[in-house]
C-alpha positions as CSV (number, residue, x, y, z in Angstrom):
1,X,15.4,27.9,-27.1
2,X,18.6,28.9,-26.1
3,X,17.0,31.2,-23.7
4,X,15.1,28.9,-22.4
5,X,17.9,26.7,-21.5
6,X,19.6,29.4,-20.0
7,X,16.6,30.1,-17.6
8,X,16.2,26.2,-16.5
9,X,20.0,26.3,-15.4
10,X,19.7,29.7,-13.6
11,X,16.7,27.7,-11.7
12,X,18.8,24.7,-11.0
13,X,21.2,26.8,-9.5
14,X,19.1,29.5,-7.6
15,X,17.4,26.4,-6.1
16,X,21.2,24.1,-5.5
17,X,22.1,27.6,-3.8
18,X,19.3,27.7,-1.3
19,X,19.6,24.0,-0.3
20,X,23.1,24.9,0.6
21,X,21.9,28.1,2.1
22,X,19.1,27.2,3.9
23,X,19.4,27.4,8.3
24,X,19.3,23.5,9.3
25,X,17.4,23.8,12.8
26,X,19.7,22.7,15.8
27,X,19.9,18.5,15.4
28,X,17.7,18.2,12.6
29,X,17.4,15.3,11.2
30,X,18.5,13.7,14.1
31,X,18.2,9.8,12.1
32,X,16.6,8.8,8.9
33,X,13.6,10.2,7.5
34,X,10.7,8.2,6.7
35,X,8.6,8.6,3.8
36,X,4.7,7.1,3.7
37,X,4.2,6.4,0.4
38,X,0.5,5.2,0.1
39,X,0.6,2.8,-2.8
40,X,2.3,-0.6,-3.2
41,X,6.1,-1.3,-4.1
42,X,6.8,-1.0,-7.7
43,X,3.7,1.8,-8.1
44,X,4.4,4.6,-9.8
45,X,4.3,6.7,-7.1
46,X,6.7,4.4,-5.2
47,X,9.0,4.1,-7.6
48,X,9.3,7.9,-9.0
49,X,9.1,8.5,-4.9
50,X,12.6,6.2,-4.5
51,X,14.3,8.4,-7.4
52,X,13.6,11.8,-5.7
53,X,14.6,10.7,-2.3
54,X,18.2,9.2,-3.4
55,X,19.8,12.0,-2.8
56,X,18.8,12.5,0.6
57,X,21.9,11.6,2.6
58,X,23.9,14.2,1.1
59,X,24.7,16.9,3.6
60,X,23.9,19.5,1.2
61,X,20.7,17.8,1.4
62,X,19.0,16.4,4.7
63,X,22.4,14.8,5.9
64,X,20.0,11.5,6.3
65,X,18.8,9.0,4.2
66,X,14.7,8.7,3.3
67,X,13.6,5.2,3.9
68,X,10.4,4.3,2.1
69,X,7.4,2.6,4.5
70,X,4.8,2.0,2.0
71,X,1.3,1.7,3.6
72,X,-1.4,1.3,0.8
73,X,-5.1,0.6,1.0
74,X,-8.2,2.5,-0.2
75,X,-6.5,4.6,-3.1
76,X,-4.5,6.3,-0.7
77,X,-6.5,6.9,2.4
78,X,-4.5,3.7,4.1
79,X,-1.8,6.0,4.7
80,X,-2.6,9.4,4.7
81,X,-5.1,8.7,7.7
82,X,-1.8,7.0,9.3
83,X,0.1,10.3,8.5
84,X,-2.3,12.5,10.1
85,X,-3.5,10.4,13.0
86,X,0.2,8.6,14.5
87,X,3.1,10.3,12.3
88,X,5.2,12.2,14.9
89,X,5.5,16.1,14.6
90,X,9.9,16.1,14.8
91,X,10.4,16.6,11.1
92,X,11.4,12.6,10.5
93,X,7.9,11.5,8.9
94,X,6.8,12.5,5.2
95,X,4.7,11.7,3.2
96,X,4.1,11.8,-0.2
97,X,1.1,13.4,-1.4
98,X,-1.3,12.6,-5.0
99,X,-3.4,15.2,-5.9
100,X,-6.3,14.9,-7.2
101,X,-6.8,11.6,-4.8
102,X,-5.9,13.3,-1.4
103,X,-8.3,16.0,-2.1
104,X,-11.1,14.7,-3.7
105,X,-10.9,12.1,-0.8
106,X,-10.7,14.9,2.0
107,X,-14.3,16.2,0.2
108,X,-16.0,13.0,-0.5
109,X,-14.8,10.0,1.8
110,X,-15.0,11.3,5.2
111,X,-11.3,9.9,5.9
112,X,-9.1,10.6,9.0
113,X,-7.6,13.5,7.4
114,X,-8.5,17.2,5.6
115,X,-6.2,19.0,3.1
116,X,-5.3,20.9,6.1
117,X,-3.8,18.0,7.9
118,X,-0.7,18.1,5.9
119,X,2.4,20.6,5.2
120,X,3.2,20.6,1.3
121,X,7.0,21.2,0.7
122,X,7.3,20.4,-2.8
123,X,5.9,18.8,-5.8
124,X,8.5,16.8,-8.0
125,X,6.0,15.6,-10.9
126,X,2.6,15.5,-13.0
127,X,1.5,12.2,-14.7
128,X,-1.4,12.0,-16.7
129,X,-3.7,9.5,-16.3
130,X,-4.1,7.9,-19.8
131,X,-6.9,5.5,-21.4
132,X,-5.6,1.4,-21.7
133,X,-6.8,-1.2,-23.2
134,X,-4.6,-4.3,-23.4
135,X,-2.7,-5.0,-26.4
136,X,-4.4,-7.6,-27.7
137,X,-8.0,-6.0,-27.1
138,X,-10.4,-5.7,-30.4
139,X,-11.1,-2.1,-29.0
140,X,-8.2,0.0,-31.0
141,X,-9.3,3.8,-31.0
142,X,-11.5,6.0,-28.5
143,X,-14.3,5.8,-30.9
144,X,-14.2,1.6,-30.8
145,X,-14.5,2.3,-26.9
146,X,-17.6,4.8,-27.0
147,X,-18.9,2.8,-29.3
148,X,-18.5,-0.3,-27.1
149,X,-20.2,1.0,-24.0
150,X,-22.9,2.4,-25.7
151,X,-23.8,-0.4,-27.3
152,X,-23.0,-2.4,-23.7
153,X,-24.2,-0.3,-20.6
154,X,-22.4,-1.2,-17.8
155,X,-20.7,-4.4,-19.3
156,X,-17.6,-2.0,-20.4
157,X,-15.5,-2.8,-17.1
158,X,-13.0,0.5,-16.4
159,X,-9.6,-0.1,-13.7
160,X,-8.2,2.4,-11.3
161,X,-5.7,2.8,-8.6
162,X,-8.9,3.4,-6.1
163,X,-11.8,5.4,-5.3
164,X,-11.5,9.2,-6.0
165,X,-7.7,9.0,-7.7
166,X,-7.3,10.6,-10.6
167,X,-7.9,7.4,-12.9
168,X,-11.8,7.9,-11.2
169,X,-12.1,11.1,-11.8
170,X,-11.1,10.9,-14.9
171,X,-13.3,7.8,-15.5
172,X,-16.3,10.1,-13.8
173,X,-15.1,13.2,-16.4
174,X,-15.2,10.2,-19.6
175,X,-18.9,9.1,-18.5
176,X,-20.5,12.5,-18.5
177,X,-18.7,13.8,-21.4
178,X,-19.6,10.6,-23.8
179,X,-22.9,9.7,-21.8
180,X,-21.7,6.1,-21.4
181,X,-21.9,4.2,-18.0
182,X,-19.0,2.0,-17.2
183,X,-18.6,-0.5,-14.5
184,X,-15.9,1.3,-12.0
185,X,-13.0,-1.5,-10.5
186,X,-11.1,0.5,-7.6
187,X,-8.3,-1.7,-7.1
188,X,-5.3,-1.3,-4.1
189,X,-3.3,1.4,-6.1
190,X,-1.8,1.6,-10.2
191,X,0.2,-1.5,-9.9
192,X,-2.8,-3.9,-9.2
193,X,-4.4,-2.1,-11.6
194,X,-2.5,-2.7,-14.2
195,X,-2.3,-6.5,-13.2
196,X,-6.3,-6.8,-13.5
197,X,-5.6,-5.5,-17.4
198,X,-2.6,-7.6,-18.3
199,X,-4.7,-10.4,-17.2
200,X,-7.7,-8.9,-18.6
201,X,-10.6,-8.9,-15.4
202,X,-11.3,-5.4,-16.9
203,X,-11.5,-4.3,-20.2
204,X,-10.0,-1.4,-20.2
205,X,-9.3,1.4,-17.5
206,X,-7.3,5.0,-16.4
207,X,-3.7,4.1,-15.8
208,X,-0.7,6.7,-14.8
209,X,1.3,7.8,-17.8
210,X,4.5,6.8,-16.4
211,X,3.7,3.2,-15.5
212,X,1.5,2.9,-18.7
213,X,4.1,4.5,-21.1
214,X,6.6,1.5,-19.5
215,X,4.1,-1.1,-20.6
216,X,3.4,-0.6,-24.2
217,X,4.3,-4.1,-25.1
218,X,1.2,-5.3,-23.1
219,X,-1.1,-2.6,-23.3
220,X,-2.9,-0.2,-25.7
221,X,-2.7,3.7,-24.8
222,X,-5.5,5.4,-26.3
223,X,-5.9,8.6,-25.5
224,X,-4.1,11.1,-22.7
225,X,-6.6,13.0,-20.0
226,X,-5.0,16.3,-20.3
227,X,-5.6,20.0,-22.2
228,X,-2.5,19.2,-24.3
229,X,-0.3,16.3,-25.9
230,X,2.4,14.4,-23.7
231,X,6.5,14.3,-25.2
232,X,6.5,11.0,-24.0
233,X,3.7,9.9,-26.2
234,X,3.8,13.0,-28.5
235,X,1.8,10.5,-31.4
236,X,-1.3,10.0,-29.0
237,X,-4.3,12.3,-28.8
238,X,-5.5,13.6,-25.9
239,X,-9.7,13.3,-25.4
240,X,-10.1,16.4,-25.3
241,X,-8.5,16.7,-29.4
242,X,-10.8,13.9,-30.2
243,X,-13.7,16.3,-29.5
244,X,-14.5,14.6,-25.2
245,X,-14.9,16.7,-22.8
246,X,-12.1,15.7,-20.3
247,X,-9.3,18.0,-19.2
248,X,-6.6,17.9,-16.7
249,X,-8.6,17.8,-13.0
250,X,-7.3,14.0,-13.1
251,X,-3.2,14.5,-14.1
252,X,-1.7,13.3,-10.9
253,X,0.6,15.5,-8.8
254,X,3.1,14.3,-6.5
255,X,5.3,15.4,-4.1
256,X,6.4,15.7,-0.2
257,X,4.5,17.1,2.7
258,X,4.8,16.7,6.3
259,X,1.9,16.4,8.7
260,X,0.4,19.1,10.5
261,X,2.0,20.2,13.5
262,X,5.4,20.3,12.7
263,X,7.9,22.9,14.0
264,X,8.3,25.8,11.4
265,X,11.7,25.8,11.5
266,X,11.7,22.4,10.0
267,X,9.0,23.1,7.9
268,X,10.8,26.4,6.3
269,X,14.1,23.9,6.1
270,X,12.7,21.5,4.6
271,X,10.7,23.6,1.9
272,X,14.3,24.6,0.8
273,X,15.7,21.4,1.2
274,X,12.9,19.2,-1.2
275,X,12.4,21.4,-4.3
276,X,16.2,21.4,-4.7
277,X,16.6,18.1,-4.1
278,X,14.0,17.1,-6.9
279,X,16.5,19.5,-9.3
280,X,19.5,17.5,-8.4
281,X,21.4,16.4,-11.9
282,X,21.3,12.9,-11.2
283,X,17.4,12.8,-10.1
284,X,16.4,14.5,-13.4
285,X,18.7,12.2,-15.2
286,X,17.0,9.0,-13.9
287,X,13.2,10.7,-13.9
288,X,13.5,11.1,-17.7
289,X,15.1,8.1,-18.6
290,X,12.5,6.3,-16.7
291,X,9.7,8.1,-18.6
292,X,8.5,9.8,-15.3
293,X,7.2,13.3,-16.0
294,X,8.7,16.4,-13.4
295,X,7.1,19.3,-12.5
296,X,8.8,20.5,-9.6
297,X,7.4,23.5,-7.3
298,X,8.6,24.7,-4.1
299,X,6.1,25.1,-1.3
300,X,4.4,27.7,-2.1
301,X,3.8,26.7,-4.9
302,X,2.4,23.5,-4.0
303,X,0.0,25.4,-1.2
304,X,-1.3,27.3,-4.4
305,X,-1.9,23.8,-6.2
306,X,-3.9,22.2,-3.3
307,X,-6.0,25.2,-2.8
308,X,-6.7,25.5,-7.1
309,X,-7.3,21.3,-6.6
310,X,-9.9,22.1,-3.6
311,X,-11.9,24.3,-6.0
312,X,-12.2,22.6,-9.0
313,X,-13.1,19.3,-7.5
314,X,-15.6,20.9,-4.9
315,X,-17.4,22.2,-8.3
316,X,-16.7,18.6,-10.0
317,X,-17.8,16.6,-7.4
318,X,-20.6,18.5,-5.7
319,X,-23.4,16.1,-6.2
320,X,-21.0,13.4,-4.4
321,X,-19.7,15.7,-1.1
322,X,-21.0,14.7,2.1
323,X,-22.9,18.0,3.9
């Protein structure tokens, strides 16, 4: 353990030391950055996005602040299409990316935008998407919920944060694993989502760990879609322990990426710059207290992430790709 420790602060400080030492490109950033987040205010990906990006006007940092311009719509594609079609190429637009959604949407939607059209610089966290209910709901175990839409095709509603997000995909892994068939609510992003359970339009649905961890007084966590348990929720079994065949193509990623197209000066700056800035004390400090899960990875990283995500949802979702 100690070990360990001692490794995670050699980390923190090989990454603090390249932020400092990293070659800021002549006038760069010349004003605020802006960050197109792709999901409503108050999301989980809005909010975790608002931590990581505090530190920002530090000059160890970017020098700037990030200001936040949320553009949501279609589980994502809203803005990301935005991003690749109008974002200028200076450095002063981000985004910030969910995997599997921009992926799986690149493959199967037809959108504006390929996994190609954007620059990853660095992932800050993976959240899980976990199985709700809400509190209240006669449905208490995985096995009531099977049992439910068996006995019910189609009248077991599910929520997500869209088409193709993770809460989907994870909904599309639940189906063929148990042989049920669930009615599929895409809704505007996790937020509204959780909305249509607290005031029960759905019966139950995939909701982000983070968001759904926050809401335990109103809802009923089930199960976690992942290949192992979560410390947040260390006393709930993951589907895959409860003998259904769903693993971890649906855990949400998240981080920052710039369009296509910009400079590689900025690009190699800013892949110094992020990563370090998702380390800093006071970001891991709020994460955590917030129950929002890091996983932070530097660029290259992240490029190995997308290309992994490509692959496995190409073989997931080949009877749903457009030729």
């Amino acid at each position: 353990m100690k070990k360990f420790a001692l490794l995670t602060c050699c980390a923190l400080l090989l990454l603090t030391t390249a932020a400092l030492a990293a070659e800021r490109p002549s006038g760069y950033p010349s004003g605020p950055i802006s960050l197109v987040v792709s999901y409503s205010p108050g999301a989980a990906t809005d909010f975790q996005a608002r931590i990581v990006s505090m530190p920002a006007g530090e000059e160890k940092y970017f020098g700037q602040p990030i200001v936040i311009l949320n553009k949501p719509g279609a589980g994502g594609m809203t803005g990301w299409n935005w991003v690749a079609e109008k974002a200028g190429r200076d450095g002063l637009t981000m985004t910030a990316y969910n995997l599997p959604h921009l992926v799986a949407q690149a493959l199967v939607q037809n959108p504006k935008f390929t996994v190609e059209s954007f620059e990853p610089l660095g992932n800050w966290g993976s959240d899980p998407a976990v199985l709700v209910v809400p509190i209240d709901s006669p449905i208490k175990t995985v096995d009531d919920f099977v049992k439910f839409a068996k006995e019910n095709p189609k009248k077991m509603t599910m929520n997500g944060a869209g088409l193709y997000v993770g809460h989907h995909i994870a909904t599309l892994q639940l189906q063929k694993a148990t042989g049920i068939e669930v009615t599929y609510v895409p809704e505007q992003g996790a937020a509204d989502a959780l909305r249509g359970l607290y005031s029960k339009t759905v019966l139950g649905g995939f909701n982000n760990l983070s968001d759904s961890y926050r809401a335990q007084d109103r809802l009923r966590i089930l199960a976690v879609a992942d290949v192992k348990r979560h410390e947040f929720l260390p006393d709930t079994p993951t589907l895959l322990e409860l003998g259904i065949a769903v693993d971890n193509a649906s855990v949400n990623f998240r981080g920052f990426a710039f369009p296509a197209g910009v400079p590689k000066e900025i690009i190699d700056f800013a892949a110094e710059i992020v990563p370090a800035m998702f380390n800093d004390p006071m970001v891991v400090s709020k994460m955590k207290e917030s129950g929002s899960p890091l996983t932070i990875m530097t660029r290259e990283e992240t490029k190995k992430l997308f290309a992994h995500q490509k692959a496995v949802l190409s073989e997931l979702l080949a009877d749903q790709i457009k030729k």
